[in-house]
C-alpha positions in Angstrom: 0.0 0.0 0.0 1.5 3.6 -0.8 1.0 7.0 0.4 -0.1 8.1 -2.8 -3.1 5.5 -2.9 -4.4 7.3 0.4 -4.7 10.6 0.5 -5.7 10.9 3.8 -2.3 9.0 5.3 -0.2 11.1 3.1 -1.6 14.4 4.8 -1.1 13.1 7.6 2.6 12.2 7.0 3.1 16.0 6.0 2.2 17.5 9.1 3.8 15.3 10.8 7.6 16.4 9.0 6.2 20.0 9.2 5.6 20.0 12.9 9.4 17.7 13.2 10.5 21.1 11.1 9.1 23.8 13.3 10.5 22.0 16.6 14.1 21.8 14.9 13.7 25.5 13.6 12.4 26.9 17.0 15.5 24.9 19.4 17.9 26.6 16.8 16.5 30.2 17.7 15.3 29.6 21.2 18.4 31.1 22.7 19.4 33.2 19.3 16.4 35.1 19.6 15.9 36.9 23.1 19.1 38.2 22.6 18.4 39.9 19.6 15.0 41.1 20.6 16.9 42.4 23.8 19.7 44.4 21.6 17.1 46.2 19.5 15.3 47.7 22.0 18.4 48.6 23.7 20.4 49.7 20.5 22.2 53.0 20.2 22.1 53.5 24.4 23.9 50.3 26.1 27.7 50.1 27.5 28.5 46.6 29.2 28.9 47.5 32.9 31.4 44.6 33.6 34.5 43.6 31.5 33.7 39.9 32.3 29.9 40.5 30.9 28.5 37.0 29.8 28.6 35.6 26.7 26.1 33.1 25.0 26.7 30.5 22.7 23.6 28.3 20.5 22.5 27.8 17.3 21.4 24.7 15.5 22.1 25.2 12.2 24.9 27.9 12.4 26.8 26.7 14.4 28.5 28.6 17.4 27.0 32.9 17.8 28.9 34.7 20.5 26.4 37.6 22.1 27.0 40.0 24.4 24.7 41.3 27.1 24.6 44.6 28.2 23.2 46.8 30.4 21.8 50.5 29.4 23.3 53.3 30.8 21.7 56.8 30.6 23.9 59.0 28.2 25.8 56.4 26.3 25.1 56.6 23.0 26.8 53.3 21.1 27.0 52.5 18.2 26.3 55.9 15.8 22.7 56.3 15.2 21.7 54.0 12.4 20.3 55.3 9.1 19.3 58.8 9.7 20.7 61.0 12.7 18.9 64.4 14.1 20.7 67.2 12.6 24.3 68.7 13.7 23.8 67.5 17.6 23.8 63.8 16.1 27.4 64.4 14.7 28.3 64.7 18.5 29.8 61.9 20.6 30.1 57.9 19.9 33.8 59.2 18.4 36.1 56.3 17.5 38.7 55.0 20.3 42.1 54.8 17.7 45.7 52.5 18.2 48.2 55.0 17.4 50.2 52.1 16.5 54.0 54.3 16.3 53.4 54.8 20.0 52.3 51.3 21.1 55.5 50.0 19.2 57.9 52.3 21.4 56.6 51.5 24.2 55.9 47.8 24.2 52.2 48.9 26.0 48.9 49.8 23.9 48.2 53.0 23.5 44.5 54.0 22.3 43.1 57.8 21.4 39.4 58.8 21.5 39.4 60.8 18.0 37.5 63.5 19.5 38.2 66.0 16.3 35.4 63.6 14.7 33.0 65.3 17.0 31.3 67.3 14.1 30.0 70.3 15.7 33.2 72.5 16.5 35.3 69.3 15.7 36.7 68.9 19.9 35.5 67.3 22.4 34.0 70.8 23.4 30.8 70.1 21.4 29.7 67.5 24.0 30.3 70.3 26.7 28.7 73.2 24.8 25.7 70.6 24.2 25.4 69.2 27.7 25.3 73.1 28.4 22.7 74.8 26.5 20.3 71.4 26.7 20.5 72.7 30.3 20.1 76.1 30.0 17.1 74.8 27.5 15.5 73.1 30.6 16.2 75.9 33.3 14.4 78.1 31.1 17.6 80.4 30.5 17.7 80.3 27.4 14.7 80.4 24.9 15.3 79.6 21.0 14.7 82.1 18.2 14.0 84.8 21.6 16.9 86.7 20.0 19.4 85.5 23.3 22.8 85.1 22.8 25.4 82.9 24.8 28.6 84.6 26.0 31.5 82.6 26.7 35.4 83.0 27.7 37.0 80.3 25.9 40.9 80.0 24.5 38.8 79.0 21.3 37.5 75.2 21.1 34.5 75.6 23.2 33.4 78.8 21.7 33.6 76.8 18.2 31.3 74.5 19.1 29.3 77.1 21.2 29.3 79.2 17.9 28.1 76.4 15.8 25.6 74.9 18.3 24.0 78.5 18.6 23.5 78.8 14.9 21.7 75.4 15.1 19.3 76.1 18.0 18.3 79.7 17.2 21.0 81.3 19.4 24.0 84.2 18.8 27.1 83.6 20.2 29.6 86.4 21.5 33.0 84.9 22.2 36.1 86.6 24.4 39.1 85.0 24.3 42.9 85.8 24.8 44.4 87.7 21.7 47.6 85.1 21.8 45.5 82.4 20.8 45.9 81.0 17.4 44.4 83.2 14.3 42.5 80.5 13.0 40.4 80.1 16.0 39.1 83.4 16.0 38.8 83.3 12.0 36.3 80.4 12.2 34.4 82.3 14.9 33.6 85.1 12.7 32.8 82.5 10.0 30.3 80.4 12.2 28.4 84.2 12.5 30.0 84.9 16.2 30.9 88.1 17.2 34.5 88.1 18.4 36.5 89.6 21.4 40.6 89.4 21.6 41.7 91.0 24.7 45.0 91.1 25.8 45.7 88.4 28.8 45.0 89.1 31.7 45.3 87.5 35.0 42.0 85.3 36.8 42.3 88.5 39.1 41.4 91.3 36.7 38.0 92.3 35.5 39.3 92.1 32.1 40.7 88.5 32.1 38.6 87.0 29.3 36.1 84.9 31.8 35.1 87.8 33.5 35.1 89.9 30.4 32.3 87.1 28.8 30.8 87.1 31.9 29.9 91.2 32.4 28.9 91.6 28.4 26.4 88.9 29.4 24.5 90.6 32.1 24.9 93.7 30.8 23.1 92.5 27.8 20.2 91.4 29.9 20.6 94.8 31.5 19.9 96.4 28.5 18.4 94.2 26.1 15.3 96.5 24.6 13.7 93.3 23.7 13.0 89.7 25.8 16.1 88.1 25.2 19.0 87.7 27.7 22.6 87.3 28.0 23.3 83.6 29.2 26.7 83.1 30.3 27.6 79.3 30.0 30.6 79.3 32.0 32.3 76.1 30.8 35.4 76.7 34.3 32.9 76.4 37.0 29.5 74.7 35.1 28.9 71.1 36.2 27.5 71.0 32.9 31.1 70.5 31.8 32.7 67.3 33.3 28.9 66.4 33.5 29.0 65.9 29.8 32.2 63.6 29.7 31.0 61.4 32.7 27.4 60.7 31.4 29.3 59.9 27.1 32.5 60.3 27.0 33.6 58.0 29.7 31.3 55.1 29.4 32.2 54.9 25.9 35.4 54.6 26.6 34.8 51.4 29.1 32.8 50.3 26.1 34.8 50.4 23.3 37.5 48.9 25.7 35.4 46.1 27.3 36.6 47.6 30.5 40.3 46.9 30.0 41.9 50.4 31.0 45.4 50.3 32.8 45.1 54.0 32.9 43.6 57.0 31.0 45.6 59.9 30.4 44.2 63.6 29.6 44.8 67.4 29.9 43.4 69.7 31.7 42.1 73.4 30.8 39.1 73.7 32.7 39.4 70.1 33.9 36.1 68.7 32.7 37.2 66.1 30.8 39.9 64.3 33.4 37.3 64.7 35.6 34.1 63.4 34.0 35.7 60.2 32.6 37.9 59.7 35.6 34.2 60.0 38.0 32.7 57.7 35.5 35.4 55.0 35.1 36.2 55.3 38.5 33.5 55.7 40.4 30.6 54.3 38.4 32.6 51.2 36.5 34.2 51.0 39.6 37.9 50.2 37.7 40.5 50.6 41.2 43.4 49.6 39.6 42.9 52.5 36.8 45.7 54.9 36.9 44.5 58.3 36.1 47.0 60.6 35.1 47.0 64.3 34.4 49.2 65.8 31.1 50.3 69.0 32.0 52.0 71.6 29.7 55.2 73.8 31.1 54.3 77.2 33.3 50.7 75.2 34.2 50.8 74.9 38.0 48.8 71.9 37.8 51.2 69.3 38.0 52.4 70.6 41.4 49.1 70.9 42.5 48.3 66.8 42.2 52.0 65.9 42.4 52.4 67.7 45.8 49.5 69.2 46.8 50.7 73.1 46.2 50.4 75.6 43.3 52.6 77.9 44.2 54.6 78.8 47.0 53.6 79.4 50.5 53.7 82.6 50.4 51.1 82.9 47.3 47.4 82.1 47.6 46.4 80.0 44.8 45.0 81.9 41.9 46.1 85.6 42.8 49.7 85.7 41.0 49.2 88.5 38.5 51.5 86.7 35.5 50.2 85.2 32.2 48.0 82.4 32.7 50.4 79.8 31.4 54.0 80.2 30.0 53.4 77.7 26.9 53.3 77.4 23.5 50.6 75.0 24.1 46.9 75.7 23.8 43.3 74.7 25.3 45.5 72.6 28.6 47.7 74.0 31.6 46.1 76.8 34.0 47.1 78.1 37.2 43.9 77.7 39.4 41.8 75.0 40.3 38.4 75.2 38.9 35.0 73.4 40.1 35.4 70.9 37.1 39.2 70.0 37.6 38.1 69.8 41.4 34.9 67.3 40.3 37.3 65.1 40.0 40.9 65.5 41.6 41.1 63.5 44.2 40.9 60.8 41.6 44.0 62.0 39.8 46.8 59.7 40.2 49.6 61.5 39.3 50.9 64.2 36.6 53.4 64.4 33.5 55.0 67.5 32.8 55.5 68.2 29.1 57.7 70.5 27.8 57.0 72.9 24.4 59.4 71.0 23.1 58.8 67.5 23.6 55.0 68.4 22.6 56.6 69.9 19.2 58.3 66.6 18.8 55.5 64.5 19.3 53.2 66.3 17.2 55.6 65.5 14.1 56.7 62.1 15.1 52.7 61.7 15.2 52.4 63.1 11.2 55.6 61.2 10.2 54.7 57.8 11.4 51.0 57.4 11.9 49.4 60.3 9.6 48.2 62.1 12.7 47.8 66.2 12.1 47.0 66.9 15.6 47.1 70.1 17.6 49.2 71.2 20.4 47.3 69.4 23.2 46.6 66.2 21.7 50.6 66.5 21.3 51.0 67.0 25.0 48.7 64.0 25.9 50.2 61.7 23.4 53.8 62.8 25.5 52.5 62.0 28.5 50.5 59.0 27.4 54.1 57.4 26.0 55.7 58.4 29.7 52.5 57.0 31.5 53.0 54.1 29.4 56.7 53.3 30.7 55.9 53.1 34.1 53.1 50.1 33.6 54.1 46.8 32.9 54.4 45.7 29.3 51.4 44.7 27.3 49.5 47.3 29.5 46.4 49.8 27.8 46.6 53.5 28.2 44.0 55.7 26.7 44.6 59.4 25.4 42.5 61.9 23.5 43.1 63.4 20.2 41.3 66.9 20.4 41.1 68.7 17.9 43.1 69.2 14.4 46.3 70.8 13.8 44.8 72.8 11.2 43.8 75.0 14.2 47.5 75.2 15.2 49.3 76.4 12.0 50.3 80.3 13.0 51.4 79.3 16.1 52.1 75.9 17.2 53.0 74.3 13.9 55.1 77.4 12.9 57.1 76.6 15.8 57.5 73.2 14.8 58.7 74.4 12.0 60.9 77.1 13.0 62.9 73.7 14.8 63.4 72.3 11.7 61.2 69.6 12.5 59.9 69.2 9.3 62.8 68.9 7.6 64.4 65.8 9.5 63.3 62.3 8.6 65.1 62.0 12.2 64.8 59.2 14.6 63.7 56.4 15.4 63.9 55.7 18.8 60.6 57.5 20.6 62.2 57.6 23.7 65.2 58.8 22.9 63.7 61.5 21.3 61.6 62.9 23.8 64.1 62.1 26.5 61.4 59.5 27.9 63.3 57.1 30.7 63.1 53.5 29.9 61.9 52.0 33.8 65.0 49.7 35.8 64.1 46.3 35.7 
């Protein structure tokens, strides 16, 4: 007797494979699918909160998946929005964590940079500050969009880039002051971005005309006078909590994430301090990493290093903050100050120690980074590479250090890269050894 002489056994023989097919099908995606049901609804917003974060392995047909589970974390934004992000504020963030692989060769020890010039506001990590900023000002009710108000900051140029730019975006104006020896092409891109633009000769923390304070009267006497509603907001990037706010709540935890928690230390400069201390409070504090080293890269005639290294600024006989000199003695911009400011102190009892980096060796490493990596960076990603190569040393080999790369050196040319050039760096094809030349001290063994 065949199947095809009854009809009724042969149906019956069908659904029978069919429901042998669906039980097969469904033990191959019974432990494929909740995970991928979980990381949709979690996409673009999850970090992994522990290095060791479990891993699952199943699938019938495909043989082995590897998964990861994470959890969410408010303010991390990984990967980059898919398919469509929301205007200029979705260039922000999520920036790419580099092996500068010249550096990591030197030094026997990996040595990662967060790209933050990809940030694609003001092109700095400043455009997660100046974000985090006004989104609170937005909130507060301080500052109202198309109201005709205008933000008013004191900057050395990056933040008032991305200030600048932001401003445009929301409905805002942007008046920037900033010290007349900083860089021409900073305050040439302000005017471009529709800022208007304030050099004024420097001036110590002390006088009314230091820069800060300068930003900080035009904006109330704006409001004073304004004939219409708007105001004058001052966003005061030294002292907001907005700042290292900003770093803890993106910049950190996407550090942790695009290192699966393996950080031996993170290394960073500090002008107002906000981003040692946001990622340092975040890593620290909230990933809980204890053995992370956190090391501050500090530029020649900043007082900072003394301050973390031994606990004084200046001598006894000068309270902190009242020596009427030049802010910093450098040809180094955006990193080094001589006061501590509510950012830097966010986080400084987390600081481990400090590097010192001369103009010099921060000229050196800025063309060693062009020669062998095809790295155009500024002056302070310069002195944080320095520092990250002598941070580096004093680990055990095989160790991961992680820098940032802030802005471009295209920022730098009338200044910094002029010098650079001026020391016929540009025309040696020089040395080889790292170490050597940046006088770098290997560690006794």
């Amino acid at each position: 007797m065949s199947l095809s002489d009854h009809p009724r056994a042969y149906g019956t023989a069908a659904v029978a494979v069919a429901f042998v097919a669906g039980v097969l099908v469904t033990l191959g995606f019974k432990d494929l699918y909740p995970d991928l049901e979980r990381r949709f609804q979690q996409r673009g917003r999850r970090i992994p909160r522990r290095a060791s974060d479990a891993r699952r392995r199943s699938s019938l047909f495909w043989g082995p998946v590897e998964l990861e589970d994470h959890d969410v974390v408010p303010g991390a934004q990984i990967p980059r929005d898919d398919g469509i992000s929301d205007g200029i504020e979705g260039c922000i963030g999520r920036t790419p964590l580099i092996r500068i692989h010249s550096l990591s060769e030197a030094t026997g020890r990996t040595i990662l940079a967060k790209a933050e010039f990809l940030n694609g506001a003001g092109n700095s990590p400043k455009d997660r500050v100046a974000l985090n900023m006004i989104q609170a000002a937005e909130k507060d009710g301080l500052l109202v969009p198309n109201r005709g108000d205008t933000i008013y900051e004191g900057t050395v140029g990056s933040t008032g880039i991305s200030i600048a730019a932001l401003a445009r975006a929301k409905g805002y104006r942007a008046h920037i002051c900033m010290p007349n020896d900083q860089s021409l092409e900073k305050s040439d891109l302000l005017h471009h971005l529709g800022a208007t633009v304030e050099r004024v000769p420097v001036q110590p923390i002390t006088s009314p005309d230091h820069f800060v304070n300068l930003a900080r009267r035009r904006a109330k006497e704006h409001t004073a006078s304004s004939a219409d509603s708007s105001v004058g907001f001052f966003a005061d990037q030294f002292e907001s909590p907005y700042n290292y706010e900003a770093h803890m709540l993106t910049t950190g935890p996407e550090i942790y994430y695009q290192t699966a928690g393996h950080i031996d230390a993170f290394v960073a400069g500090a002008g107002t301090g906000g981003t040692i201390s946001g990622v340092a409070k975040y890593l620290k504090d909230e990933a809980q990493l204890a053995d992370l080293k956190v090391v501050l890269a500090d530029p020649q005639g900043s007082g900072l290093y003394n301050k973390i290294r031994h606990g004084v600024m200046y001598s006894p006989t000068e309270r902190e903050g009242t020596r009427r000199r030049q802010q910093v003695d450098s040809i180094v911009e955006g990193v080094g100050i001589n006061r501590v400011t509510e950012n830097l102190e966010a986080g400084r009892d987390l600081i481990d120690t400090a590097v010192r980096v001369t103009d010099a060796q921060a000229c050196r490493m800025a063309r060693w980074l062009v020669e062998h990596d095809g790295i155009f960076c500024g002056s302070s990603s310069a002195v944080n590479c320095a520092a990250a190569a002598v941070a580096a040393m004093s680990l055990p080999p095989g160790s991961q250090v992680v820098t940032v790369l802030c802005d471009s050196g295209t920022r730098h040319l009338s200044k910094f890269w002029k010098k650079i050039a001026a020391m016929g760096l540009e025309d040696e094809h020089g040395s080889e050894d790292l170490l050597a030349l940046l006088d770098i001290k290997k560690p006794r063994r």
